[in-house]
C-alpha positions, 0 to 999 in steps of 0.5 A: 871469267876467272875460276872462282873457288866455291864459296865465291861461285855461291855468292856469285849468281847474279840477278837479285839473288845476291847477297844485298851487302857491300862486302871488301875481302881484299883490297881494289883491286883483289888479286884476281881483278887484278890479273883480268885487269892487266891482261885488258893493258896488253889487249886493249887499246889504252883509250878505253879506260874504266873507273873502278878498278875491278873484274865483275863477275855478277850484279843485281839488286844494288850490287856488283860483285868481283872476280874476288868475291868483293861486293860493292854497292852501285850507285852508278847503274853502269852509266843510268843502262840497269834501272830496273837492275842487273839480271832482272828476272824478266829480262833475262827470261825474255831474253833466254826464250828469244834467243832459243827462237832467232838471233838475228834476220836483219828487220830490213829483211825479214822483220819481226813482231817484236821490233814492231811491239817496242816501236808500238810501246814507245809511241804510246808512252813518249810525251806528245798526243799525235801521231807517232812513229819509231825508228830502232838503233844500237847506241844513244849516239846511233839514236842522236845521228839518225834524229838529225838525219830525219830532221834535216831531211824533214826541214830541207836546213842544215844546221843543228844547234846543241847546248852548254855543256851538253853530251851527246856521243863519241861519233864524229857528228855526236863529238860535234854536238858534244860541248866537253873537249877532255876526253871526248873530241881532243885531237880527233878532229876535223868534226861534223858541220854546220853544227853551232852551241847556245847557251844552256840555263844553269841555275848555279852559276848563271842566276838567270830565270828560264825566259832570261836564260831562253831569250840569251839562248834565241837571240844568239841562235837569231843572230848567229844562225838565223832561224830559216837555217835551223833544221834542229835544235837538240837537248837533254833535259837534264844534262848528264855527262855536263853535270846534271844541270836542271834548267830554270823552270820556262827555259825548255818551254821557251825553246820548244815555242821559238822552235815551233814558230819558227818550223825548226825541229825541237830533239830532246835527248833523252839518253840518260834520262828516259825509263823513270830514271828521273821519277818520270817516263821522261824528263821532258814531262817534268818541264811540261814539252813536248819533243818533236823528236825524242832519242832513248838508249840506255835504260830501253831494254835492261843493259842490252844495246838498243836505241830509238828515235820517236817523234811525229809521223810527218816528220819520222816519215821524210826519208826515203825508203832505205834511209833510215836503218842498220843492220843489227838495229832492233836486234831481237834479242834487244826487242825482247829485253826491251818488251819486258823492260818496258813492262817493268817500267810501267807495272812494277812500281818504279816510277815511284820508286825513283821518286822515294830514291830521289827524296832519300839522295836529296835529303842526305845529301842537302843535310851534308851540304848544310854542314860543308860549304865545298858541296856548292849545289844538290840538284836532279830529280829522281833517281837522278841526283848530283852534287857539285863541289866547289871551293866555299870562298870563290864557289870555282869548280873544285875537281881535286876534291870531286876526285878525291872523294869519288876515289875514297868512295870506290876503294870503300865498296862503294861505285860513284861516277864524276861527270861535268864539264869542270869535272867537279859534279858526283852523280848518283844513278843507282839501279831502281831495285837497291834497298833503301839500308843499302842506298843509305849505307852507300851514301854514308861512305859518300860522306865519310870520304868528303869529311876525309878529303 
């Protein structure tokens, strides 16, 4: 980290201690952020880019502060990871006692209390009245490989059927399931087989009820696949890197009866919506399914990496003794962080606050789509919401202008994140511990950006 001079250092502690204000001393990037960032060009390689164009030092609350003491307002969560916040005081408690304890043994050696706790906790609060079971990883795309792996091995198939628009990592089999090319899989090819894509139901541009849009779904996956091949389907309920794309109401049930007819194994993916981000435990609770298997990351354990698959103890089960595993998954240090995320999640009250940030995104941003036809579509749930820009006369996806606006947002203090596959969707993921001034005020600077563009 950068030396900071001492008022910097004062304002500057993390966790939710921090002022609560956004606050530019400089422009982006300041000229310490600035130097951090030139030293990452010569040290690191240029595929891994960033988006706001600062040196963070300290976060919590519904802020981000940098090397040069500018504090911007998050509304991105680091991708959904800080739902209950940055430095949550439980969280970095539990995580400071377990590291004075052991850091590591490896659960496939000698295994620990605490990973057995998180495997116990998700059983209990994933959707599904049955037998469960959990397997722990590192990464979201660690989490979707290893539900594939345990699906196939379960059905004795090989093919996996993933959706429109979906994302669902940046490994060679994740890559494969991923629909979106720039920047994901372009030039990194040959990718995984025996991996084929359905149509995913988008409301906005298909106009299809959920049972039409399940019917187009199945009748491909009948025809072009068939179902006695079908290990597995997998999906995000509600897509994320795709554009936050909410299905029509009967498309997800549809699919989870064929799959249940049919001995194929239905995997929501539930990366970025899961832990009350979307005014749920999960989203798959919204459309009434119950996942065979479900996959959880990000949100899990408070920013520390941690992954799981949970799913039915029969089909959790069919691997072979070694089959499953890693060597830092269920790290302690994560367990720990996950444990006290967990118990955040479920007495704390934010459940329900993801529900009051949902109404206040979707009132603000549903008023400014009433005075600007570029703002085609509001949709999401909880704190999970996003806007998709098009151009008025031809409702085309309108990247220029998503750019933009996210751009003028970022140089005012205020963190927004694109996503889509036509790059044209902004999506609000802010930390379940901003205040409402400040969600507000952040979305102020969201409208004065477009009215600019």
């Amino acid at each position: 980290m950068a030396l900071l001079d001492a008022e910097t250092e004062h304002r500057t502690q993390g966790g939710p201690g921090l002022p609560q204000q956004r606050r530019l001393v400089t422009d982006l990037p300041g000229p310490r952020s600035a130097a951090i960032l030139a030293r990452k060009v010569d040290a690191v390689p240029a595929g891994v880019g960033h988006t706001v164009p600062v040196a963070a030092v300290a976060a919590g609350g519904g802020v981000v502060v940098d090397a040069d003491g500018n504090s911007l307002i998050d509304l991105g969560s680091g991708i959904a990871v800080a739902t209950v916040g940055n430095a949550h005081p439980k969280i970095a408690a539990a995580v400071a006692a377990q590291a004075a304890q052991f850091t590591h043994t490896c659960f496939m050696i000698s295994p620990y209390e605490s990973y057995i706790e998180v495997a116990e906790a998700l059983n209990r609060l994933t959707p599904g009245d049955f037998a469960k079971k959990s397997a722990l990883f590192n990464s979201g795309a660690e989490a979707v490989e290893n539900a594939i792996k345990i699906a196939r091995k379960h059905t004795g198939r090989q093919a996996v059927v993933a959706f429109d628009h979906g994302y669902h990592g940046r490994t060679n089999l994740t890559m494969a399931l991923t629909a979106k090319s720039m920047p994901y899989k372009s030039g990194f090819g040959p990718f995984a087989p025996e991996v084929y894509r359905a149509p995913m139901s988008y409301p906005f541009r298909d106009g299809l009820t959920g049972p039409d849009a399940a019917e187009r779904a199945i009748s491909q996956m009948e025809k072009q696949i068939g179902a006695g091949n079908l290990a597995a389907i997998i999906i995000e309920p509600i897509q994320g890197e795709g554009g936050f794309i909410v299905p029509a109401d009967g498309f997800l049930p549809a699919l989870a009866d064929w799959c249940r007819a049919n001995g194929v194994v239905f995997i929501a993916d539930e990366v970025q919506t899961g832990f009350a981000r979307t005014g749920h435990m999960f989203a798959s609770e919204i459309f009434g399914v119950v996942p065979d298997l479900i996959t959880t990351a990000k949100g899990i354990a408070g920013g520390l990496p941690l992954a799981a698959v949970t799913g039915r103890a029969e089909i959790m089960d069919a691997s072979h003794a070694g089959g499953l595993g890693g060597t830092y998954g269920g790290n302690p240090i994560a367990c720990a962080a996950a444990l006290a995320a967990i118990d955040v999640f479920e007495n704390d009250g934010v459940i329900e606050r993801a529900q009051q940030i949902g109404t206040i995104l979707t009132e603000r941003l549903t008023a400014m789509q009433s005075q600007d036809p570029r703002i085609g579509d509001v949709r999401g749930h909880g704190a999970m919401i996003a806007a998709e820009f098009v151009d008025p006369e031809t409702n085309a996806p309108d990247a220029a202008l998503t750019a933009a606006v996210a751009q003028a947002a970022i140089a005012q203090g205020v963190i927004v994140l694109t996503c889509g596959t036509y790059g044209n969707v902004i999506r609000f993921l802010p930390p379940l511990s901003i205040g409402d001034d400040l969600l507000i005020e952040g979305l102020d600077v969201v409208a004065e950006a477009l009215a600019a563009a």
